[in-house]
KEKE-3310 file (N, C-alpha, C; in steps of 0.2 Angstrom, whole numbers, plus 5000, padded with zeros to 4 digits):
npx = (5276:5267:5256:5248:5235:5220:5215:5205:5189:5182:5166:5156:5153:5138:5136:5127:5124:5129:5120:5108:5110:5111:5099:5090:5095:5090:5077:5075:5077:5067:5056:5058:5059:5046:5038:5043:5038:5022:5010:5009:5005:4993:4973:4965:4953:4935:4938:4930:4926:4936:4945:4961:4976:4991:4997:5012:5018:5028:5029:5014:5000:4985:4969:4956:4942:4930:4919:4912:4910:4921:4937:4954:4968:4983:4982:4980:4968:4955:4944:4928:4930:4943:4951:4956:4962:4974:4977:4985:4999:5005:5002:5015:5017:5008:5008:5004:4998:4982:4977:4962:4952:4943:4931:4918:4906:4904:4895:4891:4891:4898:4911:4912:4911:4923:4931:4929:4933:4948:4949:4950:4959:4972:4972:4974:4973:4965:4965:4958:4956:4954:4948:4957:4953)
npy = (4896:4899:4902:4911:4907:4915:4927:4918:4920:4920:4916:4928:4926:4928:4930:4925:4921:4933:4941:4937:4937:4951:4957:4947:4955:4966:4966:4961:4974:4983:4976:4977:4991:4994:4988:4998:5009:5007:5013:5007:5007:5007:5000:4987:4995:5000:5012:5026:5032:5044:5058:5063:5072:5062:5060:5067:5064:5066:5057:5049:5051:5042:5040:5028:5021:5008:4998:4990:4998:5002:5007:5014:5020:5023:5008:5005:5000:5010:5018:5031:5038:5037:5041:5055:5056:5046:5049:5062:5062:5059:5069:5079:5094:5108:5109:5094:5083:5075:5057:5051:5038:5030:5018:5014:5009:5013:5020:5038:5045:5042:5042:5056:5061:5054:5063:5074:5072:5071:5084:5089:5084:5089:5090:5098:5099:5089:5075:5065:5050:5042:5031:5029:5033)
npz = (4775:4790:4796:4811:4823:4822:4839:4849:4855:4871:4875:4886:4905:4914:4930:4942:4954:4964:4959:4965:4980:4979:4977:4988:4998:4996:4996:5009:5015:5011:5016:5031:5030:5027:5037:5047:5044:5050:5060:5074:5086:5089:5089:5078:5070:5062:5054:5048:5031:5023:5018:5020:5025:5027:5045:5052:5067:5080:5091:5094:5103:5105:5105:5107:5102:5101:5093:5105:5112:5121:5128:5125:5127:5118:5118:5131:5142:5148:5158:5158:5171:5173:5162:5162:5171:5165:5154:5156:5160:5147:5140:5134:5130:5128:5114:5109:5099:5099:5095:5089:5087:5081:5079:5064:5071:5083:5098:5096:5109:5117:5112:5110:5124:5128:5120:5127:5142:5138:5135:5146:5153:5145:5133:5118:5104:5095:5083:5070:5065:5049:5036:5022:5004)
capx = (5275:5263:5251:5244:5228:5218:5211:5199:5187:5179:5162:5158:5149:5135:5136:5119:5124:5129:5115:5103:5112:5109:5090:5089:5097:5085:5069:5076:5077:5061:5050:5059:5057:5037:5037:5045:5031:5016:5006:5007:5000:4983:4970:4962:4944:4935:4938:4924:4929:4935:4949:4964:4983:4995:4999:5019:5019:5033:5026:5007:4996:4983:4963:4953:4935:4931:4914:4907:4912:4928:4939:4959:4974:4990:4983:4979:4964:4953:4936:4929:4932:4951:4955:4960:4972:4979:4980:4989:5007:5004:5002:5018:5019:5001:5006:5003:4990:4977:4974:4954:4953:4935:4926:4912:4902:4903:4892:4893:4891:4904:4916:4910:4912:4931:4936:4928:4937:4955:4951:4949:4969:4974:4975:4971:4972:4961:4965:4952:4960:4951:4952:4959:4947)
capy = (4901:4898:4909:4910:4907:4923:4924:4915:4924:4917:4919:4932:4923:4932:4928:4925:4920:4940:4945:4934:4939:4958:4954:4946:4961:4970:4963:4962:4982:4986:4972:4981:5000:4994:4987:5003:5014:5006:5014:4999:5010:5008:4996:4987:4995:4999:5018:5028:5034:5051:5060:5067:5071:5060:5064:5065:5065:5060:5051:5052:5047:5037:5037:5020:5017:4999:4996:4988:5005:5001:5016:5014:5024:5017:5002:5002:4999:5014:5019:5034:5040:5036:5042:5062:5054:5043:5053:5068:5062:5057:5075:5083:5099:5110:5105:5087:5080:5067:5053:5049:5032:5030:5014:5019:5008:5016:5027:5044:5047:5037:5047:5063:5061:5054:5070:5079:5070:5073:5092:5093:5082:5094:5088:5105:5096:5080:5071:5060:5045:5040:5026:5032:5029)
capz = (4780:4794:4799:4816:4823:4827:4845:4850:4860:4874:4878:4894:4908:4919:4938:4945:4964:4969:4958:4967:4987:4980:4976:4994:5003:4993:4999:5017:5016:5008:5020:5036:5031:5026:5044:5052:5044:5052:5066:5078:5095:5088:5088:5073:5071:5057:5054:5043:5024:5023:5013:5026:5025:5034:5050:5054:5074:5084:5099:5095:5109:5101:5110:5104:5104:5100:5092:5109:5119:5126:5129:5128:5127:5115:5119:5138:5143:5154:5159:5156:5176:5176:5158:5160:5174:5163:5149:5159:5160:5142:5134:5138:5129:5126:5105:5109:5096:5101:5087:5089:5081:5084:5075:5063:5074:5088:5099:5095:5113:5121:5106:5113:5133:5128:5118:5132:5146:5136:5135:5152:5155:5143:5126:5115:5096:5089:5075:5069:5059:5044:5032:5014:5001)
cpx = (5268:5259:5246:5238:5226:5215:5206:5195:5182:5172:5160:5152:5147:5135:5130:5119:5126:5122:5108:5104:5110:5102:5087:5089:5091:5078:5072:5075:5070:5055:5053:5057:5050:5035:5038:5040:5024:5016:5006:5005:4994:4980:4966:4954:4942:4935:4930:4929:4932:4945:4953:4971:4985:4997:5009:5021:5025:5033:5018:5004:4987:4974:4959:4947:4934:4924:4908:4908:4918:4934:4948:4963:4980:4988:4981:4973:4958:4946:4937:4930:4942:4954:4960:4965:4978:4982:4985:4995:5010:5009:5007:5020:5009:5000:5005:4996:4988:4975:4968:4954:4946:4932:4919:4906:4899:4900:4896:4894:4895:4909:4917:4913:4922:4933:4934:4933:4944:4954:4952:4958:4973:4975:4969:4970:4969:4965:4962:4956:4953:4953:4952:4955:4952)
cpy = (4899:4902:4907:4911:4915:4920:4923:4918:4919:4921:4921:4927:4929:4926:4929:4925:4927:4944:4941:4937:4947:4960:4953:4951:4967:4971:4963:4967:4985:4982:4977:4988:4999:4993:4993:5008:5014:5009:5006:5002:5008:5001:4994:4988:4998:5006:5020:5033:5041:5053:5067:5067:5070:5064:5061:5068:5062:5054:5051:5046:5045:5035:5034:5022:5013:5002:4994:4994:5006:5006:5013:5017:5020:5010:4998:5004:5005:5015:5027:5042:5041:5039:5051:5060:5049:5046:5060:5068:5059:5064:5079:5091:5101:5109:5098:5088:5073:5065:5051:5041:5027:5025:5017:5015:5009:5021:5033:5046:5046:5043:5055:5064:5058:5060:5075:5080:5072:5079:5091:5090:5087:5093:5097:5103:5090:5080:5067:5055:5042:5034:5029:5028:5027)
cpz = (4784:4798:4807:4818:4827:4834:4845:4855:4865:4876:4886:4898:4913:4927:4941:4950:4965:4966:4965:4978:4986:4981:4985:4999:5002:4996:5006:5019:5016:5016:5026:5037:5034:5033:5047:5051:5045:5057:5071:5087:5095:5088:5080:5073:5064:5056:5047:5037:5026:5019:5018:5025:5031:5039:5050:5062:5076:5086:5099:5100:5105:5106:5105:5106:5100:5100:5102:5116:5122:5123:5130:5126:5125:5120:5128:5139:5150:5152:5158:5163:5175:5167:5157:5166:5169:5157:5150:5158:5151:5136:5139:5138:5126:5116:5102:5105:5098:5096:5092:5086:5082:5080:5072:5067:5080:5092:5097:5102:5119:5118:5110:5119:5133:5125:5125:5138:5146:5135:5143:5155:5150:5137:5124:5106:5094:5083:5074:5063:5059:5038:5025:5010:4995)
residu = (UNK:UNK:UNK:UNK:UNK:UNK:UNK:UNK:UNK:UNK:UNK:UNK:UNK:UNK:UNK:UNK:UNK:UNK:UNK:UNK:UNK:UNK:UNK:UNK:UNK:UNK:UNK:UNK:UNK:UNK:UNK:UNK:UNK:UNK:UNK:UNK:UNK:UNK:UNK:UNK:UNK:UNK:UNK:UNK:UNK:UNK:UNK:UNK:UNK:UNK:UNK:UNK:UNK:UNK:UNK:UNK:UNK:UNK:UNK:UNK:UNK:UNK:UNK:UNK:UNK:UNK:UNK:UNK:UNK:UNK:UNK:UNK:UNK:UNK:UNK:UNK:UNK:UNK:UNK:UNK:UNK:UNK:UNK:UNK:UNK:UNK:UNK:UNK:UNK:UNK:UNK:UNK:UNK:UNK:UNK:UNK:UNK:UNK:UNK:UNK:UNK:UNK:UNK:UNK:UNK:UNK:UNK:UNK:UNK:UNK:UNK:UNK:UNK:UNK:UNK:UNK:UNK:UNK:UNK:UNK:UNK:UNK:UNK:UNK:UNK:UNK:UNK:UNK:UNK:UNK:UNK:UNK:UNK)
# end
């Protein structure tokens, strides 16, 4: 009588090339969101400390002051004559908030004569961006 061989089992093999392309997809997603949730209206300055909940704004309009006084709006470049004209067609409902983004180097009184200037274009809410401690 001859008896037959039991099965032989083979061992299971793991696939590394889809793990590896899911990996990649992975990070490709994560690097892109990370990118989508950056502020990029603003200038880089050096904010002063202070303990403040995120803003979640649409379209936020974004006023700069730069340590050596320099005055710009998202990025564009204005004095402190031409800024409630530029800032006017900016702010288009009376719930438009203005981001402040004011270097802590910066005069206090430059700071000042700008939020003044955007009351009088119309802005009715400030937000003072701060760096998170």
């Amino acid at each position: 009588m001859k008896l037959r061989k039991s099965r032989t089992f083979r061992k299971g093999r793991i696939e590394i090339i889809p793990m590896i392309d899911v990996m990649f997809f992975l990070l490709a997603t994560f690097m892109l969101s990370s990118l989508s949730m950056q502020n990029l209206d603003s200038l880089q300055v050096n904010l002063p400390q202070g303990a403040a909940e995120k803003l979640n704004a649409k379209t936020p309009v974004t006023l700069t002051v730069t340590s050596d006084s320099q005055i710009l709006i998202n990025r564009t470049p204005v004095t402190l004559d031409t800024l409630a004209d530029t800032l006017k067609p900016l702010l288009q409902d009376s719930e438009q908030k203005l981001i402040v983004s004011a270097d802590s180097d910066a005069p206090q009184g430059i700071v000042v004569q700008a939020m003044l200037r955007a009351r009088t274009a119309g802005a009715q809410h400030f937000l003072i961006a701060v760096k998170h401690e």
